[in-house]
N, C-alpha and C positions, 0 to 999 in steps of 0.2 A: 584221385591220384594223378590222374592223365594231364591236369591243369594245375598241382603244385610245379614250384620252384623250385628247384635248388639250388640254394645260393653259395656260394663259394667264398673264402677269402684267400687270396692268394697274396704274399707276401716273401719278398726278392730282395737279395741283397743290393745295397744302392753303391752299384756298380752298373756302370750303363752298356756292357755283356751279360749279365744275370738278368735285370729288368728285362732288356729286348727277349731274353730265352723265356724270362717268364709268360711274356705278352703274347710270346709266338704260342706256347701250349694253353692259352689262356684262349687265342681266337679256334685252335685246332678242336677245344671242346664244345665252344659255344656253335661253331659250325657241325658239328656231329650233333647234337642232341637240343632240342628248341628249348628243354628244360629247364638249362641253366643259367645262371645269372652270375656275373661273377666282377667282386670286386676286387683294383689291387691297390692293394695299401704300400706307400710309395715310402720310403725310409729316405730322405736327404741324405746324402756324405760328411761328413766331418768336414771332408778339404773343398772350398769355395771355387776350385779349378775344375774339379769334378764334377761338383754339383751343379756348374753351368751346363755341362754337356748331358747332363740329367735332364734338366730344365728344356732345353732345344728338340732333346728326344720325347717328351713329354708334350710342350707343344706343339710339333708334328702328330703325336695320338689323337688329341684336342680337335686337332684341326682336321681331318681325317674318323671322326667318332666311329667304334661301331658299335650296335646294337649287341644289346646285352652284358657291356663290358664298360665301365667305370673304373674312373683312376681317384683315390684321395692321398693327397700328399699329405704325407704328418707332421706335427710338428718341427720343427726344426731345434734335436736339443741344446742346449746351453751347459755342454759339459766341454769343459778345452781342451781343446788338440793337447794330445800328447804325444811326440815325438822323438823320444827317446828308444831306440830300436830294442833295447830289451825288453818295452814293455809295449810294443806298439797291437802285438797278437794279442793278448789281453783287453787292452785297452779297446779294443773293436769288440772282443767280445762282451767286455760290457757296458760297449756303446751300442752295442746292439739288444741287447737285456732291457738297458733302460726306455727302450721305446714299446717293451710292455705296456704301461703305464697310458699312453696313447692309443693303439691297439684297443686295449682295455674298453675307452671312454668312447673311441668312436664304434666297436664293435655294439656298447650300451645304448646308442643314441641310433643306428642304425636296423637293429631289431624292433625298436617301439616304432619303428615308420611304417604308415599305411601302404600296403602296398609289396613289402618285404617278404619273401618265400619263408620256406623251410632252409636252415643253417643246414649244409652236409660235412661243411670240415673247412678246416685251415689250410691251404697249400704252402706252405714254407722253403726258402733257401735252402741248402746247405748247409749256411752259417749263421740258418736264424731259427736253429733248433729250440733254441730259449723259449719260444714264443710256445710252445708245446704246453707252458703251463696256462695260458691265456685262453687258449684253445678247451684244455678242461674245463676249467671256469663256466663253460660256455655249452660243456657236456659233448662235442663234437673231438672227433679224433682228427689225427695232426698227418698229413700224409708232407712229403721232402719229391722233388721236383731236384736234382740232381742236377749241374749246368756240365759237369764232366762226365769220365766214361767207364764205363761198368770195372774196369780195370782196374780204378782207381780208386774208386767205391769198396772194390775186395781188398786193395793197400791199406785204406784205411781202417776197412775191419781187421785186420791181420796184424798190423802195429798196434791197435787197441789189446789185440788179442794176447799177444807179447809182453805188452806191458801190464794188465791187470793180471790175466790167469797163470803166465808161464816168469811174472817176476823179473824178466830181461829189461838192462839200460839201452831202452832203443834208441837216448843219444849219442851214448856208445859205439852201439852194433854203428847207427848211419854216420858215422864218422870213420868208420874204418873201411880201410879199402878190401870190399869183400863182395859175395854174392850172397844173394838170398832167395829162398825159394818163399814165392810169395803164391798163393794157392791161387788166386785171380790171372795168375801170368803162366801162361804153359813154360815158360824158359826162365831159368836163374836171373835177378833182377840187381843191376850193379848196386850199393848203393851209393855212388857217385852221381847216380840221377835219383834218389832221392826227394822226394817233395823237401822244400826248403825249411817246413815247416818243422819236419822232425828231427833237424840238425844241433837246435838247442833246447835248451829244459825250458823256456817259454814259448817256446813254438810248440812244445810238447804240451804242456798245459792247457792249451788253448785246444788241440786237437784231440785229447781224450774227451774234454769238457763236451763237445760238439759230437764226435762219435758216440758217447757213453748215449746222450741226447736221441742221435738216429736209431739204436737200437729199440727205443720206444714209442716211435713211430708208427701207422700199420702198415705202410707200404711205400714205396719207394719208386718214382717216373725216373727214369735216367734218360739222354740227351745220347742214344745211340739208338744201336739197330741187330738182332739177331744174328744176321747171315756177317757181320763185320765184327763182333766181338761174341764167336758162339763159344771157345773156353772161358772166357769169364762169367757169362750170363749162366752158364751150365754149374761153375763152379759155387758161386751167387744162389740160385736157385737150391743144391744141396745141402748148403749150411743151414741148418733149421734154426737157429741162433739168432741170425739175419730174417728180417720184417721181409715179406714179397715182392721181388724186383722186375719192374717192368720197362724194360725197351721201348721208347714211346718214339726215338726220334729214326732221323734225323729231324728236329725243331730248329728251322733256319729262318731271318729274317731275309727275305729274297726280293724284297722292295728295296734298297738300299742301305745308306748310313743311317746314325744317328741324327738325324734334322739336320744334316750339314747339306749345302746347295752342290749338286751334283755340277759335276763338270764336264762341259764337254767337249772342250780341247785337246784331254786324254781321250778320250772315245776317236776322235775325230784322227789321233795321232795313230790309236789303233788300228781304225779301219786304214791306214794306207801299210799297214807290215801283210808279211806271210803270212799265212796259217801255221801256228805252234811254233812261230821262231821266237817270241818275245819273254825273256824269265823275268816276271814280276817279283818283287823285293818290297815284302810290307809287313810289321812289325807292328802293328795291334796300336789298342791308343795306348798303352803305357810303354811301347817301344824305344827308342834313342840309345845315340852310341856318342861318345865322347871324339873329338876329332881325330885322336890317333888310329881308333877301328874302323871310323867315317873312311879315310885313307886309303885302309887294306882292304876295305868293302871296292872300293872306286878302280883299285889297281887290279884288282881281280876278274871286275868287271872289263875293264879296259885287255886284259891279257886274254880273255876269255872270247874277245871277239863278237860273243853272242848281242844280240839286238835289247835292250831291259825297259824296264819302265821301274824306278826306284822311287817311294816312297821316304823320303828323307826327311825325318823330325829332327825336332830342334829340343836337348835336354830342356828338363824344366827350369826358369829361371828362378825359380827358390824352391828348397828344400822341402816347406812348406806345400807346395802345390802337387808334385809329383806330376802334372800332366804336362808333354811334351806339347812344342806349338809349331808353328812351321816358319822355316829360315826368311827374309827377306832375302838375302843374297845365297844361296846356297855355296856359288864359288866360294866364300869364305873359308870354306872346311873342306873343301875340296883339293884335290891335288892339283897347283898350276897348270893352266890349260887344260883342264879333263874334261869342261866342259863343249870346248871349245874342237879337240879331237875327236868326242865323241856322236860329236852333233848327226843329226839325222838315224845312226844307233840305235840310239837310248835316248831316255828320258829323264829328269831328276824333276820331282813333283813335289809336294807338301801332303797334306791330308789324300788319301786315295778311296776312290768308292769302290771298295775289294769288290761287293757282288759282282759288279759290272762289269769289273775287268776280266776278273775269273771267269765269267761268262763269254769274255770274247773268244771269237774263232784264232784270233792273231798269237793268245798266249800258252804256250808250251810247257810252264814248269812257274813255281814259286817259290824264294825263298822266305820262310815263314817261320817267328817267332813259336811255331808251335801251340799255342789259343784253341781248346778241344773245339770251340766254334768254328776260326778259321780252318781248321783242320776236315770238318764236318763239307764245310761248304768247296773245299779242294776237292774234295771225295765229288761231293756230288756233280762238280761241275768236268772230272776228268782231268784235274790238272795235278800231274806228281810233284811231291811236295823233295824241298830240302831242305834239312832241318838244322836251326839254329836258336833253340829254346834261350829262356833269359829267363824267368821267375816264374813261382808263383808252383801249378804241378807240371810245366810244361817240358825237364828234361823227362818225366815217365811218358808224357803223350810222346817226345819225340822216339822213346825207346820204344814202345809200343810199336809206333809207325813202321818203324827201320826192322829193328829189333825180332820183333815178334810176329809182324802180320806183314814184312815185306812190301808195305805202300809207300816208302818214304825212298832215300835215298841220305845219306850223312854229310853233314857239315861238321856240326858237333850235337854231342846229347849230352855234355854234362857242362856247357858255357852257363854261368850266370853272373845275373847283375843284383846287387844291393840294393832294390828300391826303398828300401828305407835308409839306408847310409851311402848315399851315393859319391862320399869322398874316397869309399871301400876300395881298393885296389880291385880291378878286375882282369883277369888274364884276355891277352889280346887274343882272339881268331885272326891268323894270318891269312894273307893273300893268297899263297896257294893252296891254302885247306882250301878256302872259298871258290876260288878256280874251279880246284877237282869236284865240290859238288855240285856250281853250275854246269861245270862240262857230262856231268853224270847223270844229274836229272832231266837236263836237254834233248841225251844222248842215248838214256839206257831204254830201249825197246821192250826190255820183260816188264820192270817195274809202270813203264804207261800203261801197258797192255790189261798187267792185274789194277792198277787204278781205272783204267774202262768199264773193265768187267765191275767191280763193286760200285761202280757210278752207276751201273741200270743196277743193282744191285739194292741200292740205296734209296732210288725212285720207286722201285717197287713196292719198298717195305712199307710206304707211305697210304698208299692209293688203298681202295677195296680188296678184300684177298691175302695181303699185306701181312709181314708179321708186327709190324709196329702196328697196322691200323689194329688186329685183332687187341694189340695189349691196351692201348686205348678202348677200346671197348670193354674190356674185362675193370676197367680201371673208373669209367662210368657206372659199371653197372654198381661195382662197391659206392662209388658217391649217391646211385638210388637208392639202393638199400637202409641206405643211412637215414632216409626221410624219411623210408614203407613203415 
């Protein structure tokens, strides 16, 4: 038994934040335990913009191998983009189904290899609960690697729960201007920040499908930490309904981006600021604001005095691609002369290497799209966030932040942007909302302080002794069991 294997297959939604989360809990086991072996099964994106930035993070892996951990990219399917925004949640779900069928063939071709352990299980996305049937096939149980935060986890069981047991139209309910007690949230939960998901009957479809999915699961890794979301984990843990949930993180990639070349002209701009005077402004890769927000971002900054470094994308130039790329001339979208005022200030960048900068002594505060990753790596690094969510479940992470556990500071919690119809009208954030929460997350002395304090917080749960290390442990021992 001492010299079996146990092999793994872990599989991420091809999204290049989910991969890198998967990769990070992928090396955190194979470093714990010499047992394992673990492959990941690489799913391409529909959109060819995305898929490049897959490709660049991939080979960076490549190039960099480690031991015990292989990548096979799948086929690449030939089902076409569909872009039509009522059916776009669907249509991912079953473009994600259809790579069953691959899964399948190389799971088949991978077992007959000399050399190949004991199967212990599937590790699956999120949103590739589907593959749970592939997994049977194969007689191993399906465990979900979670890339959000226990909070969220209990939202989503709670809207399931609404709408199968209790009969309620939760597009309804999240269309109305109300509160809701949501059993994962100690505090009433607007639904104005509502996951975007559950605002229509195909976002709703999409999200039972995949819930209904989790619940038959055996157990569940989430991308937190005990001592930073202890009512939800506690809440989570009581519902016997719900598969075993385990706090495994924080799981951060702390080497930098995605295979993008580090800069260090920003570093170098850095090391001449203060200590903590500098508020960073980065918006994830699927970020961008349309010129007239660019503006009130710029004026804000400018009335605010404070010292920045701005990560300024550039929308995407088709519809089709969804990723944003960086300006040639930035002044273009800029207010006349801002750049030119602001000179020695601030900064106005293209692509930014967050870890690094977050890491710097020079910066003080972030304004951030809210990303449970960036959010994770803000924590860890001690820098209080302000929040200005745009898609996906990021006004709940921003509510969360402010809201419930008093880490954040507010810009807005319920801004969003239509990445899938981005001719959508979107409501502008003004210049002095934005002001007030750079001047507040610059400024407000309680909120660093509790952000300090859960930055050792956060490093602890990691190391030996640890309450994430312990639930990694607990979370090994089921994948041994699986082989004994």
């Amino acid at each position: 038994m001492a010299n079996t294997v146990a092999e793994l297959i872990f599989i991420p939604a091809p999204g290049v934040g989910h991969i890198m989360s998967t990769v990070e809990i992928a090396k955190v086991l194979v470093n714990r335990d010499q047992r394992f072996s673990i492959t990941v099964l690489i799913i391409k994106p529909p959109s060819s913009s995305s898929g490049s930035a897959i490709d660049n993070y991939i080979q960076s892996l490549t190039k960099n191998p480690m031991s015990r951990i292989s990548y096979i990219e799948l086929p690449q399917n030939e089902s076409p983009l569909v872009t039509d925004s009522k059916t776009s949640f669907n249509f991912f779900g079953e473009f994600i189904k259809s790579h069953c069928k691959f899964v399948r063939n190389v799971m088949a071709d991978m077992i007959t290899q000399p050399g190949f352990g004991r199967l212990a299980g599937f590790v699956v996305d999120m949103f590739c609960t589907s593959m749970i049937d592939v997994a049977n096939e194969f007689n191993v149980p399906t465990y979900v690697f979670f890339t959000s935060n226990a909070a969220f986890l209990g939202f989503k069981f709670y809207i399931q729960l609404l709408c199968d047991d209790q009969n309620q139209d939760v597009v309804e309910l999240s269309n109305s201007d109300t509160e809701v007690s949501v059993p994962s949230f100690a505090k009433p939960v607007p639904t104005k920040v509502f996951w975007e998901l559950v605002l229509t009957r195909e976002g709703m479809d999409f999200v039972l499908s995949t819930v209904r999915n989790l619940r038959k699961v055996k157990a569940i890794m989430v991308n937190t930490f005990l001592e930073l979301e202890t009512h939800a984990m506690k809440s989570l843990s009581d519902d016997i309904s719900i598969p075993p949930v385990y706090p495994v993180g924080p799981i951060l990639n702390l080497e930098g981006g995605a295979g993008k070349p580090f800069k260090d002209d920003i570093i170098r701009w850095l090391d001449s600021q203060p200590p903590s005077s500098v508020v960073f402004l980065c918006f994830g890769s699927m970020g961008s604001f349309d010129e007239v927000q660019v503006k009130e971002i710029a004026r804000a900054l400018e009335r605010s005095g404070c010292r920045f470094l701005w990560s300024l994308r550039r929308p995407p130039l088709d519809e089709a691609s969804k990723i944003p790329g960086d300006y040639e001339d930035p002044g273009m979208v800029l207010p006349e002369g801002f750049l030119e005022r602001t000179e020695g200030m601030g900064k106005v960048i293209g692509w930014a290497p967050q870890v690094a900068v977050l890491d710097h002594h020079a910066v003080g505060g972030f304004v951030s799209h809210c990303g449970w990753n960036s959010l994770l790596e803000s924590l860890w690094f001690g820098v209080p966030v302000a929040t200005l969510p745009m898609y996906a479940e990021q006004q709940m992470n921003a509510f969360e932040m402010v809201v419930e556990l008093g880490l954040s500071v507010k810009i807005k919690l319920d801004y969003r942007k239509d990445l899938y119809n981005p001719k959508a009208v979107t409501v502008i954030v003004t210049a002095d909302e934005i002001e007030s929460g750079i001047r507040e997350v610059m400024e407000d002395n309680k909120v660093r302080a509790k952000v300090k304090e859960i930055s050792g917080k956060s490093r602890a749960a990691v190391v030996k002794d640890g309450s994430s290390y312990a639930s990694v442990g607990c979370i090994i021992q089921e994948f041994i069991n699986n082989i004994s």
